[in-house]
N, C-alpha and C positions, 0 to 999 in steps of 0.2 A: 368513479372508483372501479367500476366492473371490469372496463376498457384496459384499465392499468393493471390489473390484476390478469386480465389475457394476453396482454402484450406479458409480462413475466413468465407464465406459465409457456406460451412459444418461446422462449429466449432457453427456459431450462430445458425444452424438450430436444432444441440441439444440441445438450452436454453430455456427456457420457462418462462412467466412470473413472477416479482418479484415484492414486496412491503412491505420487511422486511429487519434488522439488524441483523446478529450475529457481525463479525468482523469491526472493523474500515472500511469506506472509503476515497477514495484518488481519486479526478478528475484528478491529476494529475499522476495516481497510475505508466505509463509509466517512469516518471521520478524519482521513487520511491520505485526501485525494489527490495532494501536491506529490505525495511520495510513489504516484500511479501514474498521474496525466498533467502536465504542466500548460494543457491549455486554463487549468481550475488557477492559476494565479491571479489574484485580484476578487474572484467570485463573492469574495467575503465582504468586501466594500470597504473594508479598512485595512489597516496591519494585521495580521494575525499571524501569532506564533503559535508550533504543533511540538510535542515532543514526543514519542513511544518508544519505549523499550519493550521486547519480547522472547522473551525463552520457550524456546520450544523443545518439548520430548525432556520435560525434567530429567532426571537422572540416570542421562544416556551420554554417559562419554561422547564427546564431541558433536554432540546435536546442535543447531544452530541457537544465535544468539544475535538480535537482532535490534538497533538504536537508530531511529531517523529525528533530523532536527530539521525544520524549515521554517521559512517565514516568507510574508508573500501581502502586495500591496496595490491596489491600482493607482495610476496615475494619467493625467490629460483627461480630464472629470469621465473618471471610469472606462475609458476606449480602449486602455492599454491595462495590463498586470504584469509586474513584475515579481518575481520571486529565488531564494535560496533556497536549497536541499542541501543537507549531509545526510547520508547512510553509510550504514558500519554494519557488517554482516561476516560474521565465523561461525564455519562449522568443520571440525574436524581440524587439519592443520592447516585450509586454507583462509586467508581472511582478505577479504575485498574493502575497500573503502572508496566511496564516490560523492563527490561535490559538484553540485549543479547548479547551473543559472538558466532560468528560465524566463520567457515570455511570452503574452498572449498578446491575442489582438481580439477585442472584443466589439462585437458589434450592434446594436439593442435592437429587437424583436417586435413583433406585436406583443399586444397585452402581460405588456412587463417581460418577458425572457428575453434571453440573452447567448448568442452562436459566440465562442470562440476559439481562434486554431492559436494553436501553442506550436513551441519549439524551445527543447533544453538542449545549450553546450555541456558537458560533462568530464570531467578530468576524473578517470576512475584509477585505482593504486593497487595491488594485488600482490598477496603476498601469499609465499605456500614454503612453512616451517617443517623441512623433514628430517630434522630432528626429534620431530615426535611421532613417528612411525615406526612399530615397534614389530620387524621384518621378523621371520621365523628363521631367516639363513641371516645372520651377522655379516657374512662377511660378499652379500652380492655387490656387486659395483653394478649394478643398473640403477639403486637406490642412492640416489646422491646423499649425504651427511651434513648439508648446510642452508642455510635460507637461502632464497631467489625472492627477487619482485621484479614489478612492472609496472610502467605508467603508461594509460591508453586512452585516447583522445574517446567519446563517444559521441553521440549527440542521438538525442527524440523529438516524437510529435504526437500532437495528442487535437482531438475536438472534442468541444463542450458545449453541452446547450441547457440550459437553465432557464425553468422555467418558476415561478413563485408555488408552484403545486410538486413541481414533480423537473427529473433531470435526468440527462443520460449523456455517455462518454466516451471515447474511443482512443487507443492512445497504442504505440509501441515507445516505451520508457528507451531502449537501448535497439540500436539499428546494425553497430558495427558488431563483429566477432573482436571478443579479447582472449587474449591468451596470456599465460606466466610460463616461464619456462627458468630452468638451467643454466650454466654451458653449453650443455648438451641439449641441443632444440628437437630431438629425439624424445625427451621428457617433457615437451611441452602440455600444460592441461589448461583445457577449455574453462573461463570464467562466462564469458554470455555464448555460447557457441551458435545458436539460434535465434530469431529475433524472438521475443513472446508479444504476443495480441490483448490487449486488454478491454472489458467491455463494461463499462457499469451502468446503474440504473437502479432508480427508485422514485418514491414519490410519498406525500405527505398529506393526511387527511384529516379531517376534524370527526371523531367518532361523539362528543358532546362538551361541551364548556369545559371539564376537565382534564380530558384526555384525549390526546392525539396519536395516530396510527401511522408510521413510517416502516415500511418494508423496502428492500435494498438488494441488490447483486451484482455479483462481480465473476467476472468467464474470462480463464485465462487460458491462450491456446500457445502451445509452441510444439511446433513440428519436430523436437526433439523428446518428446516428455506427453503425458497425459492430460487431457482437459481440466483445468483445474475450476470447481464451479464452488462459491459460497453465495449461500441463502439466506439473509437475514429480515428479523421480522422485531420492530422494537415499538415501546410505546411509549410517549412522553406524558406522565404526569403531571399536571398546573404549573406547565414549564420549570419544570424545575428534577424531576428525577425519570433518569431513562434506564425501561428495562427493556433489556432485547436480549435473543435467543438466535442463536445460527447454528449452518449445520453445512460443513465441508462435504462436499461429497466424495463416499468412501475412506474418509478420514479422521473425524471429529463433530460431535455436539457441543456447542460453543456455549456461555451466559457472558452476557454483560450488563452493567452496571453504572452507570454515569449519574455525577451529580451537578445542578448547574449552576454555580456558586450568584453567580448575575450576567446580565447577558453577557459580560467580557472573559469571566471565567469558568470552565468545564474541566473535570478530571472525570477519569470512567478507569474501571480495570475490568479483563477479562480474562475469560478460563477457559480451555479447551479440553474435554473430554476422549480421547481416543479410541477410536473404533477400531481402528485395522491391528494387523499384529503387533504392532510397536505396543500395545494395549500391555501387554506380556511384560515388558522393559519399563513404560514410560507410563503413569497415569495420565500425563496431560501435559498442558504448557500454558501458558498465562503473559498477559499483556497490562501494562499500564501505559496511560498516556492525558498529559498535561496541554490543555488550550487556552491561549490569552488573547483576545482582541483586545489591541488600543487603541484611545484615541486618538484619530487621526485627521489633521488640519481641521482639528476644534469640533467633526462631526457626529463622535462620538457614538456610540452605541446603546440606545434604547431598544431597542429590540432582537431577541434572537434570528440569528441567521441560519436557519435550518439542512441548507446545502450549503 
């Protein structure tokens, strides 16, 4: 455990302060790997369906709002994973929407883990309503008065390696630049303008017969924007109830909460605390999110799958 906890403690000490968005967040971003790195397709050994909804910055006019659905399977006795994503993401008058196919190619390891490299196609949709812009000059004509959209091809890649204790992951979700524009390509705005880097990690311990010890993080770097670092630290009770605690850096104090219906079913919501000035506006923001493993060619799930 010592060894894990230093490799963590290096990983955070390259991060530096944050107080910005490019990509979606997720407090529950651990349980939520497909919608991060699409080499994690399959990892789960059977079907698994994910769902999350997340409001961020309650009561902030146009703060984002945030819905991913995926599902995800291995196939050719485990070598391969395939899987779906949607995400839907609005904030302000822009709203993106992306559907993805993903696959891994999985390889098995010594002592039970598992290396694999992903790649998702991606049809992303973009749309920016300025008619809800509500200008101080009425009558500027640089301010268009109608919607615009877009459809843009992307594609990512991601590697994963799992191990039955512990796991870490590397991934850029979106590679191309998208843009929405107008008529006027003058008014064009940046949707991914940057790539962003994605890095996670954690690992799973036995603290004694009842309770088990999972600590987790996720480094998101884009050369357009701030380091964005979350640190979470949860703990499973007699497999059946997860509490964890995170903490964005320069951002929010997180809680969550999960319960584990049986190994096929989990629901968890979280809550986010605000640190920074949005504190003023916004007390916080909040996530729920629904998991089903099914059975899959009769093998069914008896036991929790913890990554």
């Amino acid at each position: 455990m010592q060894k894990y906890l230093i490799l963590l403690i290096i990983v955070m000490g390259t991060a530096w302060s944050v107080n910005g968005q490019n990509d979606p967040h997720y407090t529950q971003f651990m349980h939520n790997k497909m919608a991060i790195n699409p080499a994690y397709a399959g990892s789960k050994e059977v079907l698994t369906f994910t769902s999350l909804y997340r409001n961020q910055w309650s009561g902030v006019t146009g703060a984002p709002t945030t819905y991913t659905v995926n599902a995800h399977a291995p196939f050719f006795n485990n070598r391969c994973g395939a899987g779906l994503s949607f995400v839907g993401d609005q904030h302000g008058f822009y709203k993106t929407y992306n559907i993805g196919l993903n696959y891994a190619y999985r390889i098995p390891m010594k002592n039970g883990a598992t290396f694999s490299i992903g790649l998702s196609g991606q049809i992303e949709y973009g749309q920016i309503d300025f008619t809800m812009i509500d200008p101080v000059d009425m009558n500027d004509e640089d301010i268009p008065s109608n919607e615009t959209s877009r459809i843009n091809p992307n594609f990512g890649v991601g590697f994963y390696y799992s191990h039955p204790q512990y796991y870490v992951g590397l991934s850029v979700p979106n590679f191309m630049r998208s843009t929405v524009y107008s008529n006027n390509p003058s008014q064009s705005v940046d949707i991914n303008s940057m790539r962003t880097y994605q890095l996670m990690g954690g690992f799973m311990t036995r603290i004694n017969h009842a309770v088990q010890f999972k600590p987790a993080m996720l480094v998101s770097y884009n050369p357009g924007a701030p380091i964005e670092v979350d640190v979470n630290a949860s703990f499973l009770f007699m497999e059946k109830i997860w509490v964890g605690a995170s903490y964005r850096l320069g951002d929010s104090f997180d809680a969550m909460l999960q319960y584990q219906f049986n190994p096929q079913i989990r629901a968890g919501v979280a809550v986010d605390l605000t640190t920074s000035k949005l504190s003023q506006y916004s007390p916080g923001s909040f996530e729920v999110m629904l998991e089903y493993g099914l059975n899959f060619e009769g093998k069914g799930m008896n036991h929790l799958r913890y990554f």
